[in-house]
C-alpha positions in Angstrom: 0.0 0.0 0.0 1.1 3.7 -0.6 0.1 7.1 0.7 -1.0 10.0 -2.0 -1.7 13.6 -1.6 -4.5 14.4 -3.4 -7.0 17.4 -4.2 -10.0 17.3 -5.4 -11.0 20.6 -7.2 -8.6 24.2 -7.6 -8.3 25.8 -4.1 -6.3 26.4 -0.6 -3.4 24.3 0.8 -6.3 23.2 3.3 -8.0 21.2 0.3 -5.4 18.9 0.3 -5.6 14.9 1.9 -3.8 12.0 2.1 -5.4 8.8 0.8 -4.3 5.4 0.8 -4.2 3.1 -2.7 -2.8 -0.4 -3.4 0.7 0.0 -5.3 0.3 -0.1 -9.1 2.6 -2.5 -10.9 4.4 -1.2 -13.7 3.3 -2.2 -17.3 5.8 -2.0 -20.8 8.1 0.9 -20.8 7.6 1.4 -17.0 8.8 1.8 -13.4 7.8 1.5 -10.3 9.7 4.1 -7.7 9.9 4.5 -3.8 10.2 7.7 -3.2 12.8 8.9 -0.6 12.4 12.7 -1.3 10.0 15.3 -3.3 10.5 18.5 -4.6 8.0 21.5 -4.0 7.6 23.9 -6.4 5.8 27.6 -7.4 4.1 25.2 -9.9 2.6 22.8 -7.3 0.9 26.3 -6.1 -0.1 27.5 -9.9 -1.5 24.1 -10.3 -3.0 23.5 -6.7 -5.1 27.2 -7.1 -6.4 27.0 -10.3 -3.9 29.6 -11.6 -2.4 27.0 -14.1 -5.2 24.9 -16.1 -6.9 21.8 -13.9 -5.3 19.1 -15.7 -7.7 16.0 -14.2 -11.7 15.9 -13.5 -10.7 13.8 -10.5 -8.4 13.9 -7.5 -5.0 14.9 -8.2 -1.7 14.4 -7.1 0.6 17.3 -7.4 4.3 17.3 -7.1 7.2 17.8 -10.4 10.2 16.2 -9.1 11.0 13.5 -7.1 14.1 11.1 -6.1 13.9 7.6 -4.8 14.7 4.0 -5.4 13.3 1.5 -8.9 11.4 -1.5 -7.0 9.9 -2.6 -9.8 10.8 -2.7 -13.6 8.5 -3.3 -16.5 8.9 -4.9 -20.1 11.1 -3.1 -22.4 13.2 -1.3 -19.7 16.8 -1.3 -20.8 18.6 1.4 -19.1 17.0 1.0 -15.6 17.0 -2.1 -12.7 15.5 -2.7 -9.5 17.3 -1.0 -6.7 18.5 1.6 -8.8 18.7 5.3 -7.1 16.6 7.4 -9.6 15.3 10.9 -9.7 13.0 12.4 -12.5 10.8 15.6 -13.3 7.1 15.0 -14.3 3.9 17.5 -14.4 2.3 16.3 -11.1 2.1 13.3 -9.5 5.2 12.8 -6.9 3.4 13.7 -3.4 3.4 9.9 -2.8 5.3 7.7 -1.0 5.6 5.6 -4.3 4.7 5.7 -8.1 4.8 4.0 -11.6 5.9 6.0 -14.5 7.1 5.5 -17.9 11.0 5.4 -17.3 12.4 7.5 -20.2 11.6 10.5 -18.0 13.6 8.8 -15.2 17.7 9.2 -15.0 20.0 7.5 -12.3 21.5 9.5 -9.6 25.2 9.6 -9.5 26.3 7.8 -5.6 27.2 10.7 -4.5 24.2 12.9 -4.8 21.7 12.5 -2.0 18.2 12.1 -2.7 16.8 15.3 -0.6 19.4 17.1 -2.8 18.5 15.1 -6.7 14.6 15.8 -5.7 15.8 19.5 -4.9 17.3 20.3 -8.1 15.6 18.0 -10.9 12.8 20.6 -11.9 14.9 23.2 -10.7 18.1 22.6 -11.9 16.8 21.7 -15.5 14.6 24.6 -15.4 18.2 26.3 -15.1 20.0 24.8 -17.8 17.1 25.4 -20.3 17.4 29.0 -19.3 21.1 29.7 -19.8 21.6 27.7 -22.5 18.2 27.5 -24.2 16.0 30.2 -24.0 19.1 32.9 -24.1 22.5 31.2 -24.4 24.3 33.1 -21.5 27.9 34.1 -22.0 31.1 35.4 -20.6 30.7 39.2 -20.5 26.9 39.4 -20.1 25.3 41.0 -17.6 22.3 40.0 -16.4 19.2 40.4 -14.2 17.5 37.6 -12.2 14.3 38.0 -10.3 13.5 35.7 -7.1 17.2 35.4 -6.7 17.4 33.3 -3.2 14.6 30.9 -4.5 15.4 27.4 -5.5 15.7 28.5 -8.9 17.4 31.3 -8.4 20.2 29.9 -5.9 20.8 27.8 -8.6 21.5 30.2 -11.4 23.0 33.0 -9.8 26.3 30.2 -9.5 25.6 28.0 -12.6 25.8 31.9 -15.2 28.8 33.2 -12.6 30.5 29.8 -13.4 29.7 30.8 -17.4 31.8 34.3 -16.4 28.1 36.1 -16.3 28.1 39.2 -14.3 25.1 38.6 -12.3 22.5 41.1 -10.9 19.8 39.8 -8.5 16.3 41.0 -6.9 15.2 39.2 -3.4 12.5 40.9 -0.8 15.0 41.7 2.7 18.1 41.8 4.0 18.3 38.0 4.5 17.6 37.0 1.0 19.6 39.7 -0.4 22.5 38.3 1.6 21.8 34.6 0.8 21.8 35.5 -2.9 25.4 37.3 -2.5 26.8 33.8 -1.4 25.2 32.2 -4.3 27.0 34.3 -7.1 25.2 37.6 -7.7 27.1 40.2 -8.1 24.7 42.5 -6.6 20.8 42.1 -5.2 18.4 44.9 -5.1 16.2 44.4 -2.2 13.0 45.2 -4.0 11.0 46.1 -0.7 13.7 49.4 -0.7 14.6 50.1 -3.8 13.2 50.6 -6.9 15.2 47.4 -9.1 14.9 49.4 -12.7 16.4 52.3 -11.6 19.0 50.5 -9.5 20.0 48.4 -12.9 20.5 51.6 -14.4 22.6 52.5 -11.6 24.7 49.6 -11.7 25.0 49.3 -15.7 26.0 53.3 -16.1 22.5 53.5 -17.7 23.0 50.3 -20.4 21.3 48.2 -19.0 21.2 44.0 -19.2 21.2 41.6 -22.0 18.9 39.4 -20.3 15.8 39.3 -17.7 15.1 35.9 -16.2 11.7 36.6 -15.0 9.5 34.4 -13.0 7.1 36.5 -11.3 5.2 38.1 -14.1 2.7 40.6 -13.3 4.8 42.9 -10.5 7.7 43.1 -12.4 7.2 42.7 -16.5 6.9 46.0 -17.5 10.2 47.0 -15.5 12.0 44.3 -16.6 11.6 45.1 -20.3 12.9 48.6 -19.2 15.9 47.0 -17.7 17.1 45.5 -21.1 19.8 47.2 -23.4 18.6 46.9 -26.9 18.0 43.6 -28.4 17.6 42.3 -25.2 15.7 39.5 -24.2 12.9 38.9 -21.8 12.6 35.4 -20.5 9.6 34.8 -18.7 9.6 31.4 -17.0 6.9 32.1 -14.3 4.0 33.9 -12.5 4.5 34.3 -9.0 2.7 37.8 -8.4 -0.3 36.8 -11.5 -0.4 36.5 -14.8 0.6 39.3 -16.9 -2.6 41.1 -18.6 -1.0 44.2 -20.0 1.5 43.8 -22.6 1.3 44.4 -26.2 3.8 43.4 -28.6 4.7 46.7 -29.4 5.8 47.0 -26.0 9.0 45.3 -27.3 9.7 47.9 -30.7 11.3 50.5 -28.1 14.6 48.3 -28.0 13.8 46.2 -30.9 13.6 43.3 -27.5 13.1 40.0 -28.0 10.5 37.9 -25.6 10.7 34.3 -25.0 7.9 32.3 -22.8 9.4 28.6 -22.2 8.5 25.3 -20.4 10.4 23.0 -19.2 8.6 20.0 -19.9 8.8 20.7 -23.3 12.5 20.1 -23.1 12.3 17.1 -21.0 9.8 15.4 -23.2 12.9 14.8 -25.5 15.3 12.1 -24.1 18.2 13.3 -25.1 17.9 16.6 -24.0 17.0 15.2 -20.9 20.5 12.8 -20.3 22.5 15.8 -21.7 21.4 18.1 -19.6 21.0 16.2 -15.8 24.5 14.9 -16.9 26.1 18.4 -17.0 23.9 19.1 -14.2 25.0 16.2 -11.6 28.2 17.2 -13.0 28.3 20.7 -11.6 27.4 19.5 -8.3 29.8 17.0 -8.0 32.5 19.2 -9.0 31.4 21.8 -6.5 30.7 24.2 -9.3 26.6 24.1 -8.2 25.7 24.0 -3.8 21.8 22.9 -3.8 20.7 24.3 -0.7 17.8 22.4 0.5 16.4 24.8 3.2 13.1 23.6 4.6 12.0 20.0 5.2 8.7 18.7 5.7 7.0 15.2 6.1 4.6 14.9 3.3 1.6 14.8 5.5 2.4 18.3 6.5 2.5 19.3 2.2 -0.3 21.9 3.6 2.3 23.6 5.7 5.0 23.6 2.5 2.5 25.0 0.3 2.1 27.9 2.9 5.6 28.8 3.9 6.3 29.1 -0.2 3.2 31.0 -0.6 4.2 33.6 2.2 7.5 33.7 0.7 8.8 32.6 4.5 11.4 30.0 2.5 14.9 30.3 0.6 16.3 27.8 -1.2 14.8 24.9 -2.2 12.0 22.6 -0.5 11.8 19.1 0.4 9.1 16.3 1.5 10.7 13.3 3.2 7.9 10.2 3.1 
């Protein structure tokens, strides 16, 4: 038997349950994983209140990354065995102390990577490489601006782009987070609760401005970050934190001649060898040292509620774990 957190219909952290199912056995193409760690995630929250479209027109289990151990393998598995440590990203469906899914989104864990830190970084550390090297191909000599800089995310990027020689400029709400995000590569970090983060870019880039936004929280900050960007720029917008943005209009971006880019992740992931490429350089950089993944807050997963509040209140920095 396995535990799930499910929800019924859009709504508060309260909505959320725990039920108990017999264990599904995996079918061709399958696997069958114990879960020893799961990742919580701003989409969990999109998803969970009905801000992100209600994918099922039943209970649902959320969750996009998890890390655990193969106890079961179906036909037609080749690069997978039982006992195998394992960690994947997936559109819902991890808050469960086990699950059977189709194994090419599933990669091995390297033995020295810990579960609490491979269910930390898969969405968030892929979302990361598809960023710098996908949606705009950071380079040496760039500078650029990163919202939500002491985030999961944003812990993670602010070392993987000064690693690339990126100078890095950061946003993060109080002293704290500001701080945190200094120790994680940035450059600099406007405290946006003080200061006003377009005029402080101009400040800091003698009035050029950045190559690149990296924008996840949408509604607040769009139209700033566009005015942050030296011409040609590009505006990656990865998220929604604050709401949707309802305002813009392409010609928004024929003052600088900017560029706008809306990726998702799963998108990438849905291609195999995307996927090995890219959670091989990843595990890479952690192993090297390159890449700290600091998993900050640790819940059981029948307190999920209590996650889903502390992210929502912004009370957390780096990333956010439930342990089974």
């Amino acid at each position: 038997m396995s535990t799930k957190i499910v929800i019924a219909q859009p709504g508060g952290s309260e909505q959320l349950r725990a039920v108990t199912v017999e264990d599904a056995q995996p079918q061709a193409h399958e696997v069958a994983i114990r879960h020893e760690a799961i990742g919580v995630n701003f989409i969990d929250v999109y998803i969970r209140s009905g801000l992100y479209p209600w994918p099922v027109d039943k209970d649902l289990v959320l969750g996009s990354e998890a890390a655990g151990v193969v106890v079961a393998v179906g036909d037609d598995v080749n690069h997978l065995a039982v006992g195998d440590r394992v960690a994947y990203t997936l559109p819902n469906g991890a808050y469960a102390t086990e699950r059977v899914i189709d194994a090419s989104h599933v990669v091995r864990i390297p033995d020295a990577v810990s579960a609490e830190v491979a269910a930390a970084v898969m969405l968030k550390g892929l979302t990361v490489s598809y960023l710098v090297n996908d949606s705009y191909a950071a380079k040496a000599g760039d500078t650029i601006l990163f919202h939500a800089a002491a985030g999961g995310v944003g812990s993670l990027a602010g070392q993987w782009l000064a690693h690339l020689g990126v100078r890095v400029i950061g946003t993060a709400g109080g002293a704290e987070k500001c701080e945190l995000a200094l120790k994680h590569g940035y450059s600099d970090v406007i405290d946006y609760s003080k200061e006003d983060f377009e005029h402080r870019v101009k400040e800091l880039t003698d009035g050029q401005g950045v190559d690149a936004v990296y924008d996840s929280v949408g509604a607040d900050t769009v139209a700033k970050s566009l005015a942050c960007l030296k011409r040609f720029g590009t505006l990656v917008c990865f998220g929604q934190s604050s709401g949707p943005v309802t305002d813009f209009k392409i010609s928004d971006l024929a003052a600088n001649s900017l560029r706008l880019t809306r990726p998702t992740l799963f998108h990438f992931t849905s291609s195999r060898d995307w996927l090995e490429q890219a959670s091989s350089e990843l595990f890479e950089l952690i192993l090297s040292g390159t890449l700290d993944v600091p998993v900050k807050q640790r819940f059981s997963l029948a307190d999920v509620a209590l996650a889903h509040e502390a992210l929502e209140s912004r009370q957390t920095t780096g990333s956010t774990v439930l342990l089974p």
